[in-house]
C-alpha angles and dihedrals in degrees: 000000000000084000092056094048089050085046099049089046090054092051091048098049088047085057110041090046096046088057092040094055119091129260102249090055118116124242089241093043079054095049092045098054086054104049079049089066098035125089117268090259100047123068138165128226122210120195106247090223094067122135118226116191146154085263100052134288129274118209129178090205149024124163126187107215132192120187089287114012155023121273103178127014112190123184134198090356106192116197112194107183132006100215094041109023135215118183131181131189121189091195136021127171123175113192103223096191089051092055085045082058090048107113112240099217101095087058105091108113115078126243114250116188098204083066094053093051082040091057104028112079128214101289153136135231130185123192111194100189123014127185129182109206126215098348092126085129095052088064137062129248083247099050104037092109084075092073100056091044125111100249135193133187133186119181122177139158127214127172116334082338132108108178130172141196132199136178145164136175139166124194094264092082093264113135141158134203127187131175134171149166134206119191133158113246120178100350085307130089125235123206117192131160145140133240134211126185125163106184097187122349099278095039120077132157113184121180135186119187135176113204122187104210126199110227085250100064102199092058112085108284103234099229136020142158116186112183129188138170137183154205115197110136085195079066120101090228100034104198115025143143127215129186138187126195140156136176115199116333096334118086136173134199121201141175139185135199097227090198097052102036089231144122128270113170134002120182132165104186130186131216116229133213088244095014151335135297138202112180105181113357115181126212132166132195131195099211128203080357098296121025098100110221105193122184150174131203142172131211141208118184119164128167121216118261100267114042130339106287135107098042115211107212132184126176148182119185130184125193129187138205136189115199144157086274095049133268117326122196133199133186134209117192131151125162142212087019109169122209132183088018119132123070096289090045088225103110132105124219122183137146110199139176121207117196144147136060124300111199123216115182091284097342120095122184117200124202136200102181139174122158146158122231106199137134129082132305088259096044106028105185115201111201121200105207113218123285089037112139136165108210119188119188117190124185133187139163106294093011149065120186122185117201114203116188107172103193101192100170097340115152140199123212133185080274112041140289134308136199134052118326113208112183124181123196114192128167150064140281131183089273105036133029134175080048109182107165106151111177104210119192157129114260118204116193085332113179099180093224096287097124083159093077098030094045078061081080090050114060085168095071087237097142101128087049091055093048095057087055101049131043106229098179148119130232113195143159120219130217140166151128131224132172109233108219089202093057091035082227129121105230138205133205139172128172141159124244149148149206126222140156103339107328130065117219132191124194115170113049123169126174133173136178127188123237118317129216109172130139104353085315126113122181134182101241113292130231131208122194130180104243092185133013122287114227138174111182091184091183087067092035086239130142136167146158147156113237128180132197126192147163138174103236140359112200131184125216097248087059109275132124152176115222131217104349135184139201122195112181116176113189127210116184154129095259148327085290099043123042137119109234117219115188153122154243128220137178122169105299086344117119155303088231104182132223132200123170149147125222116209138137086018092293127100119216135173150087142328114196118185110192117213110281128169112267089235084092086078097059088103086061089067112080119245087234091053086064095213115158114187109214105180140346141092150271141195145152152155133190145171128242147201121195116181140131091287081063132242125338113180125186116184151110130252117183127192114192144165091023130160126184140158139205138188099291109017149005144233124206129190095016111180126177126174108199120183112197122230114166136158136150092011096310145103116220125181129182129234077234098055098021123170094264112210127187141171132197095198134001134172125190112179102301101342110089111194121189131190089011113176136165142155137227132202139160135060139324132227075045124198131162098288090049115029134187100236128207117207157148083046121180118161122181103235127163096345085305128079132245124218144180127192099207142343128187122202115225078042120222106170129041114262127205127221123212130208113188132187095359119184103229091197091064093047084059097046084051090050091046088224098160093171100065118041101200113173139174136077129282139172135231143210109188118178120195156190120203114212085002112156093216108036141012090187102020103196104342121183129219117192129173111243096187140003123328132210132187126178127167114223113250088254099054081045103057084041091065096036087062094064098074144281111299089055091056088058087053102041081051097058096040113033084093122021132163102216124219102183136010136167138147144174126251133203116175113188130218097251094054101267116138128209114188120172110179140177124222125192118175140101142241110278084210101066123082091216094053087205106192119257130206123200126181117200143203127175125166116191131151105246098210101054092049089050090047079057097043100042090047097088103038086050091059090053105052087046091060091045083043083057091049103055094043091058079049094050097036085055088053095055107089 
């Protein structure tokens, strides 16, 4: 301050003596008059080439030196007038660095305004472009603008008025206006003026102040009253007014959110005979546009006995907070804190305390703080003592996470922290419980992203250029455990990382979990590795990274399983919460099944494409014990998903075609199924619209052969009896006939009916290997039924002939029945070969396997001339099981045998 007051006097007495010398005087008389009244380091230079008239003076140059530097540099100077003068400059540049560097020992006498009204004349100066060099530290960030603006100045006094204008502008809509007036009013001065500054279009501050000055200016001015407002929508508080004003020794600062209508500070205030003092000041804050943030503090400043410097300072501060979980409350107090002390009265000096609770919605952070502000104004150094700690506990439905930060001596400098950062992360969520993660590292000038605090100490805006110079990162391992509810399977995982400059990398990522058993699934412990760095530059809103899962098995509970797949997922995205997923599954000669996905809003969705593979890949779905061996066809597929906290939903379509497989005692050939997906909450859910559609060109199962069989399923499963799985649309190729059915529900709640239309009775007999009776001729069935019913398994079935019916004995069954007597011959006679004309009978089948057929026969024998009717009733009782246990015996050897056959085949194939 004292520099500035030794520069502004000699400015003033350049100037006052330059217009006081007469006309016929030389620049460098001039210059030499000057430098005889100056001290001995400070000097002026005139041009050589200056006009001096009756009518005033011209001069290209004039520089203010001190021993080393510059002060002032004017250029094309133009006098007009000597009583009343009027004085332009084209140029001036005032080096500020070079007036910091200005001694302060020639500065001991005060500044009295009524001697400089008493020395400056009536005039008027005008500065066309002013510039004010190297001062980047003077400003501001906010206000650097200001320094690479065009700027003009006038100043001029007439009368009992000093006024001054100021203005600057550059072509990007910043611009800035100042005027202001200083006149004595009752042997006192007044100083009153208004500011304007618009730093971009929507972003304005204006100010108006009235000042009441004592003719000594470094004593305290009596009144005062300084306004601003603003418009700055970056701003917290977007449009807002502040004021300060005192009379005397009371003062009182206020504020006001002009959006809100609410209170932001408000501070009386008291000067002391050695100081200042605030006892309660009040301010409030409505923070991320609702959570209210309410404090008190109280304030102690008081100056040596002799100058400024060093400042005594003692505080108490109280903040409150008003959250889900109540009100929480810290203090900040620290006491005999010292500023401005050391030789160069530029050191800080403060011991503080920090404790209490802060409330955040359902987050509370809880702080144990003691710490040591110390260092210089340009390299402030913060110390935490040891057992310092900052705790954070958040809790929301479903989940509680505690935050532990011990900050045993660690310090923060102008350009970070430094020490050893140990973090602890401890809880559960609705995924994972028994959480334990800790990052453990070693932090070098960190400044954990936060450049607004730290470009405090950069009023240049060099920030990028301090970054190249300092580290400011964190290198950190990370380790934990949790137990993940949806595996059922506690995990582990470890990796190395670090965080510099603006992105956080990790580059060493290893997880395990230990067997899983969940929902019919069963897997050997999984592992998950890191294949590729994983980095989040959050400046450039960028993140990417390489993962890979894998497992040995993956077995169902009916026997199947996929073996050693594997499961590599990369992400490209703009952040942790925003990034598409690509990736891919493996198992074996499964796959590649394709993913591809977005993650946003906490929910993944995407696309899972299947290309067409052989559908020998599902052969390991197929359990050992069954014995199924696939021998060709084809599968393909491709769905979309939904994965959120609801869980998963999948639409889609797989389809398997052209498949052949056999098994021990049978075989299928030219399976195709046509499955849409349709699965959401754990279950699958098809429409009678858009069913699972199943057919088979050929299948053989032990002594029964089907052909064109087709059929369609649709409903729900799980299923139960409110939601049903439900086979329909059935026809089935049997015995040269066909066999339907309409609907069947599983579980099943009415009774169905199966129909068997147009059956070829000689192939039933071939496949009963009934060699004594030739029965041949078409008949149809209906055939209702029961599953698991305890009285019937056909309840009332009927049999009818459709088409001409033969039956015919063979000759020994015959001779057998002629040998018991008489009346048996006659029968044998009528009946060993009969053309039948009508035929039907009823049919019951019991649970337990038992068949009752009664059955009425009407024909006649095709070997005698009179073709005299015949009627027949008929009653047979026979267990069903244990006749088709018979019958299928021998088919089943065989195709066991052809079943051997094709897995040598098969088995020779495989390299």
């Amino acid at each position: 301050m004292r520099k500035g007051r030794c520069c502004a006097l000699l400015a003033l007495i350049l100037l006052v003596g330059t217009i006081s010398l007469p006309w016929w005087i030389t620049p460098k008389q001039i210059e030499q008059t000057v430098n005889y009244f100056l001290a001995p380091d400070y000097s002026v230079q005139l041009a050589d080439n200056g006009r001096i008239n009756t009518q005033g003076f011209s001069l290209s140059r004039l520089q203010v030196n001190s021993e080393k530097c510059t002060l002032a540099d004017l250029h094309n100077i133009q006098l007009e007038g000597w009583l009343s003068p009027h004085l332009v400059v084209e140029k001036a540049v005032v080096d500020y660095a070079c007036i910091q560097a200005m001694p302060s020992t020639y500065d001991k006498t005060p500044i009295k305004l009524t001697a400089l009204f008493a020395t400056i004349p009536t005039f008027e100066m005008q500065i066309k472009q002013f510039q004010l060099s190297k001062a980047s530290d003077l400003v501001p960030p906010l206000f650097q603008d200001i320094l690479n603006a065009d700027i003009s100045a006038t100043a001029n006094r007439h009368g009992d008025q000093f006024q001054l204008n100021l203005s600057a502008q550059n072509d990007k809509g910043f611009t800035l206006q100042h005027q202001s007036t200083l006149f004595p009013q009752d042997n006192q001065f007044i100083w009153q003026g208004t500011l304007h500054y618009q730093a971009e279009e929507n972003q304005a501050y204006q100010s108006h102040f009235t000042v009441q000055l004592n003719d000594e200016i470094q004593q305290l001015q009596p009144k005062g009253e300084i306004a601003l407002s603003w418009q700055n929508p970056h701003f917290s508080v977007n449009h807002g007014e502040a004021s300060l004003s005192w009379e005397g020794e009371n003062g009182v600062i206020k504020a006001q959110d002009l959006t809100r209508n609410s209170p932001l500070l408000d501070v009386p205030f008291i000067f002391t005979q050695n100081g200042l003092d605030i006892s309660w000041g009040t301010f409030y804050w409505i923070f991320d546009g609702y959570q209210p943030i309410k404090g008190f503090f109280g304030l102690s400043l008081h100056t040596p006995q002799k100058g400024w410097l060093p400042l005594g300072i003692d505080t108490n501060i109280i903040v409150q907070t008003f959250g889900e979980y109540g009100k929480g409350e810290i203090v900040i107090s620290g006491e005999n804190g010292e500023i401005g002390g050391g030789e160069k009265q530029d050191q800080i000096r403060f011991n503080l305390k920090t404790r209490g609770d802060l409330r955040y919605n359902n987050t509370v952070a809880h702080t144990n703080l003691t710490y040591h502000l110390g260092g210089t104004f340009d390299a402030p150094l913060l110390r935490f003592n040891s057992g310092s700690i900052f705790k954070m506990d958040n809790q929301h439905q479903g989940s509680n996470i505690h935050l532990r930060l011990p900050l045993d001596n660690v310090q923060i400098t102008q350009y970070g922290l430094d020490g050893r950062l140990l973090a602890t992360l401890q809880g559960n969520t609705a995924q994972f419980s028994n959480i334990d993660l800790t990052l453990d590292g070693q932090a070098d000038e960190f400044i954990a992203g936060i450049k607004t605090v730290f470009e405090l100490q950069d009023p240049q805006q060099k920030l990028q250029n301090k970054e190249k110079k300092v580290n400011n990162r964190w290198d950190w391992t990370i380790k934990g455990k949790a137990y993940w509810h949806t595996l059922k399977t506690p995990i582990n995982l470890q990796g190395v990382g670090f965080w510099q400059g603006h992105y956080i990398e990790l580059n060493q990522l290893t997880a395990s979990s230990n067997k899983v058993n969940t929902n019919g699934v069963s897997m050997a412990p999984l592992s998950l590795q890191l294949k590729d760095r994983l980095r989040w530059d959050y400046e450039k809103s960028h993140i990417r990274g390489l993962l890979q899962a894998k497992t040995d098995w993956i077995a169902f509970d009916y026997g199947g399983r996929f073996n050693k797949p594997v499961f590599g997922v990369g992400i490209d995205g703009e952040g942790i919460g925003r990034f598409n997923v690509a990736g891919d599954l493996k198992a074996g000669p499964l796959g590649p099944i394709d993913l591809l996905a977005r993650y946003e809003n906490q929910t993944l969705t995407g696309e899972i494409s299947w290309k067409k593979q052989s559908a020998k890949v599902f052969q390991s779905l197929f359990p050992q014990q069954w014995g199924w061996l696939i021998h060709n066809g084809y599968i393909k597929g491709t769905s979309n998903f939904n994965i959120d906290h609801k869980g998963i939903t999948m639409n889609g379509n797989v389809q398997l075609y052209s498949a052949g497989l056999s098994f021990p005692n049978g075989e299928i050939e030219d399976l195709d199924i046509r499955f849409p997906v349709n699965y959401q909450n754990n279950v699958l859910q098809n429409s009678a619209k858009n069913p699972i559609k199943v057919s088979v060109r050929n299948m053989r199962k032990g002594a029964l052969f089907l052909n064109n069989a087709a059929f369609s399923l649709s409903g729900t499963y799980p299923n139960f009896q409110a939601k049903p799985l439900t086979l329909s649309n059935v026809r089935i190729g049997l015995f040269g006939g066909e066999l339907t059915l309409d609907k069947l529900n599983f579980p099943q709640d009415e009774i169905a009916t199966v129909k068997l239309h147009h059956i070829d009775l000689s192939q039933v007999m071939a496949m009963a290997q009934y060699q004594q009776v030739h029965l041949t001729g078409r008949m149809n069935a209906t055939l209702p039924f029961w599953l698991n019913h305890p009285a019937c398994l056909i309840c009332n079935g009927r049999l009818q002939q459709s088409d001409k019916m033969r039956i015919k004995l063979d000759d020994e069954v015959v001779n057998g029945l002629k040998k018991g007597g008489w009346t048996e011959s006659v029968m044998v006679d009528l009946l060993k070969e009969m053309e039948l004309e009508e035929a039907y009978a009823g049919l019951n089948l019991a649970a337990n396997g038992q068949m009752n057929l009664h059955a009425t026969i009407k024909g006649f024998n095709v070997n005698t001339p009179t073709h005299h009717p015949i009627t027949l009733n008929y009653h047979h009782q026979e267990n069903m099981f244990e006749l088709w246990n018979m019958i299928d015996y021998g088919a089943q050897f065989e195709q066991n045998l052809q079943y051997r056959l094709y897995q040598r085949l098969e088995h020779e194939k495989t390299p």
